[in-house]
C-alpha positions as CSV (number, residue, x, y, z in Angstrom):
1,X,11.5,-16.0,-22.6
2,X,10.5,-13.3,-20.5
3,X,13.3,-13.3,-18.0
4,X,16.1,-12.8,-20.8
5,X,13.5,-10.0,-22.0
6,X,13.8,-8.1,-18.8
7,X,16.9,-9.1,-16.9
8,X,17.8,-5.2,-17.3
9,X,15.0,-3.9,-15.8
10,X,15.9,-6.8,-12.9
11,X,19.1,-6.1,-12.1
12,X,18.5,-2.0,-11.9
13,X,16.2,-2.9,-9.6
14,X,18.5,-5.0,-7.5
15,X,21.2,-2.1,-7.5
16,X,18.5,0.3,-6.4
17,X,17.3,-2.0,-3.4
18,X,21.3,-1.6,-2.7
19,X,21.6,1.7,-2.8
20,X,18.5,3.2,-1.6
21,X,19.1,6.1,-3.4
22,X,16.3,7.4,-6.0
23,X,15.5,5.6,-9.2
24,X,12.5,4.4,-11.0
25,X,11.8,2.9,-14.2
26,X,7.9,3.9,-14.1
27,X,7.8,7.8,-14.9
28,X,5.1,9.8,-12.6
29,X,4.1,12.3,-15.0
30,X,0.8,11.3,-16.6
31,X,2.8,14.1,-19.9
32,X,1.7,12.8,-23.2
33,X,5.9,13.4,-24.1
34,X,6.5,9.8,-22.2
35,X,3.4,8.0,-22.6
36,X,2.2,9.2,-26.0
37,X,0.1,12.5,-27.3
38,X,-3.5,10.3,-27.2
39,X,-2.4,7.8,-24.1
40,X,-4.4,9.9,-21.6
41,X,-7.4,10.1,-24.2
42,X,-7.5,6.2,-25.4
43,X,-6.6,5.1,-21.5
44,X,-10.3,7.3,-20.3
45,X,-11.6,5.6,-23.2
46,X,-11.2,2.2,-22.3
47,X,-11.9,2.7,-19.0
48,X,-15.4,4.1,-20.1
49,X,-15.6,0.9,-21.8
50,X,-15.9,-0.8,-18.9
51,X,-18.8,0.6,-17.0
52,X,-21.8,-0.5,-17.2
53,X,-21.2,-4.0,-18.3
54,X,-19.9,-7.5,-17.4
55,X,-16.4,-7.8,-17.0
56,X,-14.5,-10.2,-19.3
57,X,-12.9,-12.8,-17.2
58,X,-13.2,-16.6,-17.0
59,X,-13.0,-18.0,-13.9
60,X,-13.3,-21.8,-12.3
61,X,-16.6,-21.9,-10.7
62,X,-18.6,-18.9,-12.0
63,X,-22.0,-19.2,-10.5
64,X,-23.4,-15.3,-12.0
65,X,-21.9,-11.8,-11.7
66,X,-21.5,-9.3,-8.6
67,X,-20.4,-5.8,-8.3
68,X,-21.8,-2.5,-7.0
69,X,-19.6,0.0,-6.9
70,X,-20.5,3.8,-6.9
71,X,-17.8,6.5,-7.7
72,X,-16.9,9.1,-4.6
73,X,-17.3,11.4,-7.5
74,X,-20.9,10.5,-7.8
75,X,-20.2,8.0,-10.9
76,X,-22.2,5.0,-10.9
77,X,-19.6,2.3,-12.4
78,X,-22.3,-0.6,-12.9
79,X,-19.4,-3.2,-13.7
80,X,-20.7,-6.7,-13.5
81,X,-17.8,-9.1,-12.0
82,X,-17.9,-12.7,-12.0
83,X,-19.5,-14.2,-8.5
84,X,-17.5,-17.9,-7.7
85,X,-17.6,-20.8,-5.5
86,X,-14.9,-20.8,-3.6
87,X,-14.3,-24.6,-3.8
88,X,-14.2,-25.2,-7.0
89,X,-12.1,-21.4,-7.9
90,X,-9.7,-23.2,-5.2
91,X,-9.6,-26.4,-7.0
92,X,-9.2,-24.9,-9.9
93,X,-6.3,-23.0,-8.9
94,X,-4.7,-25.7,-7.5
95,X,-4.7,-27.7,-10.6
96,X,-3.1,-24.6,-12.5
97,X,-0.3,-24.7,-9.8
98,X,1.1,-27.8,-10.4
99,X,3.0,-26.4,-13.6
100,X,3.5,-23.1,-12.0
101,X,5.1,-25.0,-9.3
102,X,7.7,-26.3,-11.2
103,X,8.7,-24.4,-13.5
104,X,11.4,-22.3,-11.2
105,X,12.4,-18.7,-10.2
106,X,13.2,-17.4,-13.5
107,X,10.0,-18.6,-15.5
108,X,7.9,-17.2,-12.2
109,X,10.0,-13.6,-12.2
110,X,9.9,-13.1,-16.2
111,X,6.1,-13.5,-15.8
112,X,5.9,-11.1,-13.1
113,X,7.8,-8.6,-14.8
114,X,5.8,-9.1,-18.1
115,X,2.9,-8.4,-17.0
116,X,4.0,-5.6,-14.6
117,X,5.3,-4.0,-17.9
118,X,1.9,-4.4,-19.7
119,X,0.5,-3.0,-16.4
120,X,2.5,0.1,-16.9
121,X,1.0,0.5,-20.7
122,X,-2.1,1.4,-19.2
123,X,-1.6,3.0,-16.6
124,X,-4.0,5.7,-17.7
125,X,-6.7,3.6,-17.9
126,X,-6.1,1.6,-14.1
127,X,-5.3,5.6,-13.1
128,X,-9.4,6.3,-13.9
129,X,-10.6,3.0,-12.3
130,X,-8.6,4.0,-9.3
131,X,-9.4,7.9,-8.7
132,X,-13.5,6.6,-9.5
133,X,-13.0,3.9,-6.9
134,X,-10.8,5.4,-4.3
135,X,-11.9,9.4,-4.7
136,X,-8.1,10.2,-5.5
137,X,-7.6,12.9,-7.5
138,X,-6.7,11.6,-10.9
139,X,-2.9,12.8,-10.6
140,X,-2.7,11.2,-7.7
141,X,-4.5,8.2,-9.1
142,X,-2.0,8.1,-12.2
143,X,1.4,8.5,-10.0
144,X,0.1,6.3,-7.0
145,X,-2.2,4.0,-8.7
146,X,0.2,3.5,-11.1
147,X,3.8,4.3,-11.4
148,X,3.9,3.9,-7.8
149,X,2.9,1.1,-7.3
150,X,4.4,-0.6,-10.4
151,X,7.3,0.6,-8.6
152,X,6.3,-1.2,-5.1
153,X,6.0,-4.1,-7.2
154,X,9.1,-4.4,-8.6
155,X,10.9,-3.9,-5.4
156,X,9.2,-7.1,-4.2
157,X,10.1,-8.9,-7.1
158,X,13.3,-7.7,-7.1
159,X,14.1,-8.9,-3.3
160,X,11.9,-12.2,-4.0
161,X,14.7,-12.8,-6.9
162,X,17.6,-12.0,-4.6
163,X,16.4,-14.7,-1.9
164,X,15.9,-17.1,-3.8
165,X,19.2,-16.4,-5.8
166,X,20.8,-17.1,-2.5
167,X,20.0,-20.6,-2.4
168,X,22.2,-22.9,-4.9
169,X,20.6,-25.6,-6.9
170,X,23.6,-27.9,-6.4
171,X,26.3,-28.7,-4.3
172,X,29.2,-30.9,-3.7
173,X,30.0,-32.1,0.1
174,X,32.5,-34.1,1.4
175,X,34.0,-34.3,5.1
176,X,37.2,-35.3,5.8
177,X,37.3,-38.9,7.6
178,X,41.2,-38.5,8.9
179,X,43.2,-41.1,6.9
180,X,39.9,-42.7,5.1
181,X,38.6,-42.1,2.4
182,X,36.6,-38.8,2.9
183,X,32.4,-39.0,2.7
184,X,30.7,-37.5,-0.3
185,X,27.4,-36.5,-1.3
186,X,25.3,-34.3,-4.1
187,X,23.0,-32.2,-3.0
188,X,20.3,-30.4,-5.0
189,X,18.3,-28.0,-3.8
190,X,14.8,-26.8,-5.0
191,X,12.4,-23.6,-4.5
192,X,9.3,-24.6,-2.8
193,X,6.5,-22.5,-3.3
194,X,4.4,-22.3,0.2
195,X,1.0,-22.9,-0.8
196,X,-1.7,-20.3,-2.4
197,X,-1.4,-16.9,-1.5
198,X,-4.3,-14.0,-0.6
199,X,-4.6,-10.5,-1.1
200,X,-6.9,-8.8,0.3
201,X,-7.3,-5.2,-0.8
202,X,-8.1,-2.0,0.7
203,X,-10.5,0.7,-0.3
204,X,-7.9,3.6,-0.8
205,X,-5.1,2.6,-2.4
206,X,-6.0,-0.8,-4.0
207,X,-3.0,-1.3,-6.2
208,X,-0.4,0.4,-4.7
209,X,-0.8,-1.9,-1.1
210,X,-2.0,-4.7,-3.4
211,X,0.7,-5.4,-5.7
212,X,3.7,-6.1,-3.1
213,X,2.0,-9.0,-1.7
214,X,0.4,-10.0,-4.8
215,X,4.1,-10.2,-7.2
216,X,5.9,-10.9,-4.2
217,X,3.5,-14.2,-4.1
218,X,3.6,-14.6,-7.6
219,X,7.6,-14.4,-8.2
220,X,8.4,-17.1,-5.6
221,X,6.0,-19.5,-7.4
222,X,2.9,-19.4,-5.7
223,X,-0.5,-19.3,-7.0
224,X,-2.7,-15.8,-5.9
225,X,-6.6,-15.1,-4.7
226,X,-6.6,-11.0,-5.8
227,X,-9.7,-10.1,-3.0
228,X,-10.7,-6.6,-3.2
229,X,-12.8,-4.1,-1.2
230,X,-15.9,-4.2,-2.6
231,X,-16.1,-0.2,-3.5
232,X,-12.4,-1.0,-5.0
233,X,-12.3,-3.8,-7.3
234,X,-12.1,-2.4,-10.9
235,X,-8.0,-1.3,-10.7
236,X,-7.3,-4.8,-9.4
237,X,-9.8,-6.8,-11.7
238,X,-8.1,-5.0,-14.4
239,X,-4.4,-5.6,-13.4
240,X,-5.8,-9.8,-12.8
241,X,-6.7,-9.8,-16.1
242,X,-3.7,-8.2,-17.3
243,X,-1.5,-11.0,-15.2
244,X,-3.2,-14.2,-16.3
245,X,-3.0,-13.1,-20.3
246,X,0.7,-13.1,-19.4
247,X,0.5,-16.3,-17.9
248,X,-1.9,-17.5,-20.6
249,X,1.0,-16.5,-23.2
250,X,3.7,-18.1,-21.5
251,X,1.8,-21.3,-21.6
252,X,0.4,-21.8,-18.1
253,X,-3.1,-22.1,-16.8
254,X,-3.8,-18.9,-16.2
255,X,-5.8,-19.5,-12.8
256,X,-2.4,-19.7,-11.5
257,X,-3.8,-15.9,-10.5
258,X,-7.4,-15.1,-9.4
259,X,-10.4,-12.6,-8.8
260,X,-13.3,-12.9,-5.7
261,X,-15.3,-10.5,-5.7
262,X,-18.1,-10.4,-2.8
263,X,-20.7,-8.2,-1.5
264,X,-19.5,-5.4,1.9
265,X,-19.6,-7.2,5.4
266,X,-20.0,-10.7,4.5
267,X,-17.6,-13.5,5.4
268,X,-16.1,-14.1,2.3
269,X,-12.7,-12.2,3.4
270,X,-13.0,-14.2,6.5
271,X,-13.7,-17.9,4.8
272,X,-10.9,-17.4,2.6
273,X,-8.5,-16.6,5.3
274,X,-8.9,-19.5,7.3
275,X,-8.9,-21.9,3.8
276,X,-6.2,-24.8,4.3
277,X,-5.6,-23.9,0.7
278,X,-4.3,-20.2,1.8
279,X,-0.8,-20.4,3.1
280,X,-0.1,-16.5,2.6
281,X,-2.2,-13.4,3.7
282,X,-1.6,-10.1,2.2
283,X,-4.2,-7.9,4.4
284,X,-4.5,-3.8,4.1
285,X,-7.7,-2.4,6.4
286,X,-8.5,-1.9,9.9
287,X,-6.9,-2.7,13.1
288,X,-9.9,-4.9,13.9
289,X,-10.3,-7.2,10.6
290,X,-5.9,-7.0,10.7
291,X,-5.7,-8.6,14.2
292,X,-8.6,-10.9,13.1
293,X,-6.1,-12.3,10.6
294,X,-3.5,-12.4,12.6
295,X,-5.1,-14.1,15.4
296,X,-7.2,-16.6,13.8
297,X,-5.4,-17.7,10.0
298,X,-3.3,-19.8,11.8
299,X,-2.2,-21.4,8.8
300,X,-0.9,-18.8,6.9
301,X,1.9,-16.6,6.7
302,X,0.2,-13.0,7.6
303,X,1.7,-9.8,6.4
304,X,-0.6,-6.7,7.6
305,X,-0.6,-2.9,7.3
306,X,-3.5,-1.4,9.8
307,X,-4.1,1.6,11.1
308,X,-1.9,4.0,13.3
309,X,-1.7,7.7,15.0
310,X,0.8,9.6,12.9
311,X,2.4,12.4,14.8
312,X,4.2,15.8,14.6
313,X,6.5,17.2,16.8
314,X,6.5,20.7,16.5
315,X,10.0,22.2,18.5
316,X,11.9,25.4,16.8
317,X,11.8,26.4,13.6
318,X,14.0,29.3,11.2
319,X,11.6,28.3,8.2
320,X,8.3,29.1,9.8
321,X,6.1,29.8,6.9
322,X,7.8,26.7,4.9
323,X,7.0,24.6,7.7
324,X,3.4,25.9,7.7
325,X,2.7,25.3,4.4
326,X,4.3,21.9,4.5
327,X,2.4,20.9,7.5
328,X,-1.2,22.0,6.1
329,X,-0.4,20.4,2.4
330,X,0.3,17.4,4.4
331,X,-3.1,17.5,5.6
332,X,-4.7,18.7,2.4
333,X,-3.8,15.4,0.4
334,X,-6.2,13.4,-0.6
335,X,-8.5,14.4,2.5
336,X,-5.6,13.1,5.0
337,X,-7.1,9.7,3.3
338,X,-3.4,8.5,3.4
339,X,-1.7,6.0,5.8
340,X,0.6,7.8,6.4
341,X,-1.3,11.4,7.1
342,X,-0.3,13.1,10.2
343,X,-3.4,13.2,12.7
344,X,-1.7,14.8,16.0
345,X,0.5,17.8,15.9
346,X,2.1,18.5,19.3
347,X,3.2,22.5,20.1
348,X,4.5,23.8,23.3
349,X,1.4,25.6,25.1
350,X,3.0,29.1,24.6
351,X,3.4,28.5,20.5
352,X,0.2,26.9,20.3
353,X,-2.6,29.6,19.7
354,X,0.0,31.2,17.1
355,X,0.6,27.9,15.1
356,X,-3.3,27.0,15.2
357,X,-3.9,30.4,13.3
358,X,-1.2,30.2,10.8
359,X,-1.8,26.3,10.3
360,X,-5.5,27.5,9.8
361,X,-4.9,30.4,7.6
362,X,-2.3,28.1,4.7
363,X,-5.3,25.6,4.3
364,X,-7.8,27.7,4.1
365,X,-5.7,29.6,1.7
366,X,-4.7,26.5,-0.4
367,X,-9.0,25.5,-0.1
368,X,-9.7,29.0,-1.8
369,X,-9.9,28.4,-5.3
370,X,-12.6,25.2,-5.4
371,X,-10.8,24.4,-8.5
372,X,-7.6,23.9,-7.8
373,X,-8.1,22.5,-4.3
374,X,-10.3,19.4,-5.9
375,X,-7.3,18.2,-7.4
376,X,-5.0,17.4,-4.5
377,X,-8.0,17.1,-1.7
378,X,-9.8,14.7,-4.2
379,X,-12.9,12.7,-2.8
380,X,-13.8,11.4,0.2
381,X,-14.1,7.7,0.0
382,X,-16.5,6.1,2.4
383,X,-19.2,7.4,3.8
384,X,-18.5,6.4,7.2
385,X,-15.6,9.2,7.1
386,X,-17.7,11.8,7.0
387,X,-19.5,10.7,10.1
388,X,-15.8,10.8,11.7
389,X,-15.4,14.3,11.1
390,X,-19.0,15.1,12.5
391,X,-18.0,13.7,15.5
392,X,-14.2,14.7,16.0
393,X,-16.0,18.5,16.2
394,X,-17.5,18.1,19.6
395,X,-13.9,17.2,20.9
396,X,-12.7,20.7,21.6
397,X,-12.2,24.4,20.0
398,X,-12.7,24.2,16.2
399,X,-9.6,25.7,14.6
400,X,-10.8,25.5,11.2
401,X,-13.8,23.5,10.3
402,X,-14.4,21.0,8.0
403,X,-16.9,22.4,4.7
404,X,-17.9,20.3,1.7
405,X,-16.9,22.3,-1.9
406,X,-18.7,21.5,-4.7
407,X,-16.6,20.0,-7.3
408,X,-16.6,21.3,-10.7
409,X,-16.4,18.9,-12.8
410,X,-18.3,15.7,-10.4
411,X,-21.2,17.5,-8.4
412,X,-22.1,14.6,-6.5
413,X,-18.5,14.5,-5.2
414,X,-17.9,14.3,-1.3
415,X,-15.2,16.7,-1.3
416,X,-14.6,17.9,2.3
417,X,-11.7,20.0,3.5
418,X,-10.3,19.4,6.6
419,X,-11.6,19.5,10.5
420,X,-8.6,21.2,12.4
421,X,-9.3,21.2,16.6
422,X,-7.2,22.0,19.0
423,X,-6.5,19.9,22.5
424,X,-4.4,19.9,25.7
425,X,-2.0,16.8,26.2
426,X,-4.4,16.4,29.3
427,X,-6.8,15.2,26.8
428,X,-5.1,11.9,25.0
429,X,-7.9,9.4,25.5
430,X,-9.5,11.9,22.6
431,X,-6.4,12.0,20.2
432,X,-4.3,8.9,21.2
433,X,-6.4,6.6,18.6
434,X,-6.8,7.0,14.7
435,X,-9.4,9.4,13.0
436,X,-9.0,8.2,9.5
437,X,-9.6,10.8,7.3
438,X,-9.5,15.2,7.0
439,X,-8.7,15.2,10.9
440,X,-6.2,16.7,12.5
441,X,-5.4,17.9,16.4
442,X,-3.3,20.6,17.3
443,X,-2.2,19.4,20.6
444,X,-1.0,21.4,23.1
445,X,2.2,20.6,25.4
446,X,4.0,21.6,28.7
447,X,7.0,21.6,26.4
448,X,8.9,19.5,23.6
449,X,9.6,16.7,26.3
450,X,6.4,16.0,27.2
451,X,5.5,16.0,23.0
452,X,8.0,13.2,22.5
453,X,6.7,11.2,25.3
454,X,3.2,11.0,23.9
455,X,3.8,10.6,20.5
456,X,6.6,7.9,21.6
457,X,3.8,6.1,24.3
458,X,0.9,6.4,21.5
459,X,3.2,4.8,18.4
460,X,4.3,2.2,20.7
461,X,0.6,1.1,22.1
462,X,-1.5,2.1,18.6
463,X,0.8,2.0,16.1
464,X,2.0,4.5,13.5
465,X,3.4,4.4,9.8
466,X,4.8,8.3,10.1
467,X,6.2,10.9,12.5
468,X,8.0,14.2,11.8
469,X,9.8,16.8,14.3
470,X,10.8,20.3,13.5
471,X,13.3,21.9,15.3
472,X,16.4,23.9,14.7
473,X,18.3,21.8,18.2
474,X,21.2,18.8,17.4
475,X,19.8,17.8,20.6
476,X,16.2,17.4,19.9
477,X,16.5,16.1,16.8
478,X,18.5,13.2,17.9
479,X,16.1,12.6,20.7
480,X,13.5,12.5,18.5
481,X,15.2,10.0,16.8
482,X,16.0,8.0,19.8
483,X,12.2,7.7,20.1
484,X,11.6,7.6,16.3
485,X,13.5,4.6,16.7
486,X,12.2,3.4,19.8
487,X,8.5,3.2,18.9
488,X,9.8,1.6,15.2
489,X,8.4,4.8,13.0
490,X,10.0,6.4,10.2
491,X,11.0,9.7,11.1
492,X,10.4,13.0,8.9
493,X,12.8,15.9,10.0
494,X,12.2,19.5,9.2
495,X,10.3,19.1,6.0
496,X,9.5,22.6,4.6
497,X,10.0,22.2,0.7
498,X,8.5,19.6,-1.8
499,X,9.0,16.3,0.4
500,X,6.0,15.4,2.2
501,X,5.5,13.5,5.4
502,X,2.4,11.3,3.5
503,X,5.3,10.1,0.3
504,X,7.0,7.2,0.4
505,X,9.6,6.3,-2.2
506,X,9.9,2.5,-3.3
507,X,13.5,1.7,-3.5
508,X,14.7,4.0,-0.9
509,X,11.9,4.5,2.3
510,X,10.7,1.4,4.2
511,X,7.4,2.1,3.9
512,X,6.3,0.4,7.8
513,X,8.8,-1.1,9.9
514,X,7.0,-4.0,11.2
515,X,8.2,-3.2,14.9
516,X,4.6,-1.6,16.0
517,X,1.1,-2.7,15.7
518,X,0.4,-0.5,12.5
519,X,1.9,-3.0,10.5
520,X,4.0,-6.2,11.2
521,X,5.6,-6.2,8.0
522,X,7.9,-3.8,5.5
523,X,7.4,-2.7,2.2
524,X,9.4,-4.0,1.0
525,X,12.4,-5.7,2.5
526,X,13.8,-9.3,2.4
527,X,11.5,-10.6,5.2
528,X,8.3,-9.5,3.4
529,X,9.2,-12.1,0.9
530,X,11.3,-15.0,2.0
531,X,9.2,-16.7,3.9
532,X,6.7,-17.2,1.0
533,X,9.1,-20.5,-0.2
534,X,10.9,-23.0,1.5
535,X,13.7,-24.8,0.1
536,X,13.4,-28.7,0.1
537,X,16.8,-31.0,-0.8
538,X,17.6,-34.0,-1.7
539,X,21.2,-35.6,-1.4
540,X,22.6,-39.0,-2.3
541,X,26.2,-40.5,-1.9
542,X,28.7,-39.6,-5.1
């Protein structure tokens, strides 16, 4: 039913993943001429609906209700989630899989894409769950929370449909036997799901690095635990709910998809991942919890993003001021909040003192009007950040410093511009690790040579998701490639207009390559999904 419905929409998205050229089918602009003159209004609405009550969901082994989270914009949200027993949510879910099992690629794709098109139809209302549980701005919030990451989605879904397309349900086989008769057999061949999967969410961008894993589980026939950080549950509790009426509709149990919800630093993350049950980890956070994972859910398939050192080479430039104004944007958004932020910024020693000022000057010039600066800097998510930037200013000379604006709108915001301090390359055991969030190190160099070097030795050994180079040389810029590509980091070149080191476009970037320890998977690309089914046969003589 479904899968006739949207078989369009499918095979766009397979000729995008082809082409890597731009296309989306999700439009970014939150303008009441695409989504309707009252969306933005009835979307706020409903979301404001939500707070300070229980949230509507029946799950298997509902023992009461948890949930605490607290706005960065000073809201509290007071949304009551179910609490469950693990054992019987499991068992629960595994008797719901057994018709989700079999019922094939096209039944599991047409629900994906179902419910990721209701999931578009309020996107204004996941858009204000997300910018009051991340601190995104809410443009940021609408596009990445929602059309973003709708778009993410559909990539996975659309590479978990082309693997799986790849493997025939029948074939004929016969060998030759000389001047006998030859041998013959039928052989059928069938999807096999590879066991339940878990997703387990991130504070800062819940649904746009939840719902790869999550429809890329989901469209190859597995059944899926949706865990989210505890500050970031409501975008993902909403988009659950969203996914099992689908399922619900199409006539299966809907705990083919799921919700735990648990309270910060206890095991529950940790108990699920080394389930029997779980055959598939989806895991967004820290290097340390990441590695965990990886080291100890032996069991599972593990796909992880985790943190990095993102990097800037600064060589030669003939747009100065563009790159400027690029470079301090770039560290404006969303408080440098982003995965894919630059943190280390590497001049030659004799360019230095004049890039710190102008660097210093463009974001202090974009912070100027409070007003307008809330909207891109947004809120500062976890508390814990703001201790970071406390302690990155005893590191060296304070270029700019970090000051909290009060927001207009939200006065207990934490809005908090950005710390810039300035370095030598003598100095790496201070910059060569991750200071997650609005941090950033002007690092100065013996030359361009030595600035590859480090950003190539530091990718390599910590991981990175970005890096960029300026410079007006053939020859650097292919170096920097060379090491770009040795280190396994998508490379940004001379970006001085409306492209952005932080952006990364579903269809066309490879958001992570998988080849350092930031991440050991792709978003998206054929291996992030087709080793969540195996195929099984059977063959008999004709």
């Amino acid at each position: 039913m479904f899968f006739a419905q949207h078989s369009d929409l499918l095979n766009k998205a397979l000729e995008a993943i082809h082409a890597r050229g731009y296309w989306s089918p999700f439009p970014e602009s939150p303008s009441p001429r695409i989504y309707g003159e009252t969306a933005a209004a009835d979307g706020k609405a409903v979301f404001d609906a939500l707070l300070n009550k229980p949230f509507d969901l029946d799950l298997p082994g509902t023992i009461g209700t948890i949930g605490n989270e607290v706005s960065p914009f000073g809201i509290n949200l007071n949304v009551a989630y179910p609490k469950v027993d693990l054992d019987s949510l499991i068992a629960g879910m595994e008797t719901a899989a057994v018709d989700w099992r079999a019922a094939g690629p096209k039944a599991w794709a047409g629900v994906s894409l179902e419910a990721l098109s209701r999931i578009n139809k309020r996107s204004f209302e996941i858009a204000n769950a997300v910018m009051h549980t991340t601190g995104q701005p809410f443009v940021m919030a609408f596009q990445a929370g929602g059309p973003h990451a709708q778009d993410r989605a559909l990539e996975a879904i659309a590479y978990a449909w082309e693997e799986m397309s790849h493997v025939p349900a029948e074939a004929h086989w016969e060998k030759p036997q000389g001047k006998n008769e030859p041998l013959k057999m039928r052989k059928k061949f069938r999807i096999v799901p590879r066991g339940i999967g878990l997703v387990i969410g991130c504070a800062t961008f819940p649904t746009w690095n939840g719902y790869p894993g999550l429809f890329a589980s989901l469209a190859t026939g597995n059944a899926v635990i949706v865990k989210p950080h505890p500050a970031a549950v409501l975008p993902l509790a909403i988009s659950v709910k969203i996914i099992r009426d689908v399922l619900k509709e199409a006539g299966f149990d809907p705990n083919v998809v799921t919700l735990v919800v648990h309270d910060l630093n206890d095991q529950t993350a940790q108990q699920l991942a080394l389930r029997p049950e779980v055959k598939i980890i989806d895991f967004t956070g820290s290097s340390a919890n990441g590695n965990w994972i990886e080291n100890n859910a032996r069991q599972a398939q593990v796909f992880t993003e985790k943190a990095g050192v993102n990097q800037i080479i600064v060589d030669s430039t003939d747009d100065f001021n563009g790159m400027i104004r690029n470079i301090a944007f770039s560290l404006l958004l969303y408080s440098g909040q982003m995965c894919t932020a630059p943190q280390n910024i590497y001049v030659p020693k004799a360019d230095a003192n004049r890039f710190s000022e102008a660097l210093a000057s463009a974001v202090a010039k974009y912070i100027g009007e409070t007003e307008k600066a809330v909207e891109f800097l947004g809120a500062v998510q976890s508390t814990a950040t703001l201790d970071r930037i406390s302690n990155a200013r005893s590191l060296g000379a304070i270029v700019l410093d970090s000051q909290q604006l009060t927001h207009p709108t939200f006065p207990g915001a934490r809005i908090h511009t950005p710390l810039i301090v300035k370095l030598d390359a003598s100095e790496e055991s201070k910059f060569s690790h991750e200071h997650f969030g609005p941090i950033a190190f002007v690092i100065a160099t013996s030359g361009t040579d030595e600035s590859l070097k480090l950003a190539t030795r530091i990718a390599k050994k910590q991981g990175a998701m970005t890096m960029s180079v300026y410079s007006t040389s053939e020859a650097v810029l292919a170096k920097a490639e060379d090491a770009a590509a040795e280190a396994a980091v998508p490379l940004s070149e001379n970006l001085t207009g409306g492209v952005f080191v932080n952006q990364s476009a579903a269809f066309s970037d490879y958001h992570g390559t998988g080849a350092n320890p930031a991440a050991n998977a792709s978003l998206t690309d054929a291996a992030f999904v087709a080793s969540r089914f195996r195929v099984a046969q059977s063959r008999a003589h004709v």
